[in-house]
N, C-alpha and C positions, 0 to 999 in steps of 0.2 A: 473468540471475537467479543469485540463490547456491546450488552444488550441492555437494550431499554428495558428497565426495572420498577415497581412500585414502589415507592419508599412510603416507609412510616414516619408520623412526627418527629421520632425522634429520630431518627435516621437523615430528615432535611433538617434537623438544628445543626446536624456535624457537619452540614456543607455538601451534603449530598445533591439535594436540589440545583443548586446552582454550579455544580460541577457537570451535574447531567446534561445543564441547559448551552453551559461550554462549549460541551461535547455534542450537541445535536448541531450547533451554529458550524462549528470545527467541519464537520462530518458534512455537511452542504457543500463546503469550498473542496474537499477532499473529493467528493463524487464529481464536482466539476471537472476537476482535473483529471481524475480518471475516466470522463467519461469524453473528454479531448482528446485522452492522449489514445482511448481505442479507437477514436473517430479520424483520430491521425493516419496512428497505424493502418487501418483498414485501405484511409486516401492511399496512402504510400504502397500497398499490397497492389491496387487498381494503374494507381502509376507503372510499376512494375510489369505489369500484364503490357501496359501501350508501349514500355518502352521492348521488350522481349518481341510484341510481335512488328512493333515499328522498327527496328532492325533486321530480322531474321524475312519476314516478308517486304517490306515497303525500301530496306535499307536508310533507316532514316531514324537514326536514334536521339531521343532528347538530349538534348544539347545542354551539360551540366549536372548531370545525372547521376553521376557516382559523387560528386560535388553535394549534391541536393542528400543525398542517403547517409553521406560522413554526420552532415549537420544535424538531420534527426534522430540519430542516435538520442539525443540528449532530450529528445521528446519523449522515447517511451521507456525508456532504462531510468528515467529521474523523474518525470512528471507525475507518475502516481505513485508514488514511494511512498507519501504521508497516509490514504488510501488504504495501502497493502500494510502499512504497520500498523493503521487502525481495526485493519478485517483479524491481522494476527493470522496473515500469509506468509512472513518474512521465517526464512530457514532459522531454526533457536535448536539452541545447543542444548536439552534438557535434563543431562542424565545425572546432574546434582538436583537445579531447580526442581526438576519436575517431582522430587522425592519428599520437599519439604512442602508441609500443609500451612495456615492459620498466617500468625502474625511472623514467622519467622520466613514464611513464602513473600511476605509482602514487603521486609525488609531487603531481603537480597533481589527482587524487582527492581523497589526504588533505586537501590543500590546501581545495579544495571542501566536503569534510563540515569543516573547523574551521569557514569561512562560515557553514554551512547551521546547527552546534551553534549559533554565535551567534544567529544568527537565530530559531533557535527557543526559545533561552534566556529570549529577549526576548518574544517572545512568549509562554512560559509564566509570566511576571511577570505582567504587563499581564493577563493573561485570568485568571489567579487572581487579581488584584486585583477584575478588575471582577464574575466569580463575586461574590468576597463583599461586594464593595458591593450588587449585587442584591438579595444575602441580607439585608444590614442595613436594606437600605432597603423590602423587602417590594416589589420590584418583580414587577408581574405583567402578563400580557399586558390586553389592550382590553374584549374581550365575554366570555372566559369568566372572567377572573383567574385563569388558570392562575401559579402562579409559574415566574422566570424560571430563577431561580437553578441549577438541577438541569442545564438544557439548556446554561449557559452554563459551570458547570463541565465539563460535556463535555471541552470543549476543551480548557485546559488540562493535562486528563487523556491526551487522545489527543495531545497532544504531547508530553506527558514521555516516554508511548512509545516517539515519533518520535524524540527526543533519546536515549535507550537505544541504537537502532537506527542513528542513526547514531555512536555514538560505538562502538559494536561495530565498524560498517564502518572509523574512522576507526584505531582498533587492527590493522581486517586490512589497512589500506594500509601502514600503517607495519612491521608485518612484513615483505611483500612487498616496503618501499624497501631495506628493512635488510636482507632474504638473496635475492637475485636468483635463487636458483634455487627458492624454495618457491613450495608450488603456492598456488593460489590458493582461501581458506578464508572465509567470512563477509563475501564483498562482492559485489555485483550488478555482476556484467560485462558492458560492451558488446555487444549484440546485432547482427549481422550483419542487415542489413536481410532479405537473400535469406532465411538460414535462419531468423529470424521471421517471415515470412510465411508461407516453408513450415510452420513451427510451426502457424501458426495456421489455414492450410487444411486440414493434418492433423486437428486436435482438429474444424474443423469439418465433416467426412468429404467434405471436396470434393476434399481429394490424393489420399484411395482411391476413392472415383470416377472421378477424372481419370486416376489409372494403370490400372483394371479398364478403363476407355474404350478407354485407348492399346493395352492388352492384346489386346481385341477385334479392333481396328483390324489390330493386328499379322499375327494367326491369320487373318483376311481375305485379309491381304494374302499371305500364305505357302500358301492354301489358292488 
């Protein structure tokens, strides 16, 4: 994931500073959006619950319903996409990358995010296109005539994002190929299998468990 770093002088003359400050601006609107689209999901989970027992008990199910659930798709599958590539969530294929160290790791990065800009360049054409064909054409969903348009700009939107974010990362690759000795500022670094794991049993109090356990065990064994 991308960590906030001390930089030395010489490390803010190569643009360190102001790439970090980017990236903390960047990283605000990314928490927004991710933190809408759990707050979505969640509504939509609670929806779900009125409309299972408004049918099954009361016979009275919301009207529009499977209508309302096609469209949010595009809320939690897109909305925090820029988010998850800046935490360095998204599934990465590492069994070349993860082999190479130093300035030749950071050229075949950059390398990757020019791909991945194209890629999504292309897709925000295409999905702003077809937003506003939606729009012109008054396309709307089956049963309720929800229109479509609002859900399908989404996307678009949470790609340009995405395109932001990566074009951030693809600046701090290119620093790091161009001064081998600066630190590393506004890009998602390789994770260690072992210490994300331990990450993640940490946050989920099973490595303090697991060391109070051992602790116990200890003091037994000394007693």
């Amino acid at each position: 994931m991308t960590e906030s770093v001390t930089l030395t002088p010489g490390q803010e003359a190569s643009g360190g500073r102001a790439i970090h400050r980017v990236d903390r601006l960047l990283h605000a609107i990314e928490r927004v959006t991710a933190i809408a689209s759990g707050l979505f999901i969640f509504g939509l989970m609670l929806v779900g619950v009125v409309q299972i027992v408004g049918r099954t008990v009361f016979n009275m199910p919301i009207f529009g319903y499977i209508d309302a659930i096609e469209m949010s798709i595009a809320v939690f599958a897109f909305l925090a996409i820029a988010y998850c590539e800046r935490m360095n969530g998204h599934v990465r294929m590492e069994l070349f990358v993860g082999r190479l160290r130093g300035r030749p790791l950071w050229i075949a990065e950059a390398a990757g995010q020019v791909v991945g800009l194209f890629v999504i360049a292309v897709l925000i054409w295409y999905g702003w296109d077809h937003a506003m064909r939606a729009y012109e054409y008054g396309d709307s969903t089956i049963d309720a005539q929800i229109p479509w348009w609002p859900s399908k700009l989404l996307i678009p939107f949470a790609f340009a994002l995405l395109f932001v974010r990566l074009l951030v990362n693809l600046i701090g690759y290119i620093r790091l190929a161009a001064d081998g000795t600066a630190e590393p500022v506004a890009v998602p670094l390789i994770s260690d299998v072992r210490e994300l794991a331990r990450g993640e049993a940490s946050e989920a109090g099973a490595l303090e468990s697991s060391d109070t356990a051992r602790g116990v065990d200890n003091r037994r064994i000394g007693e």
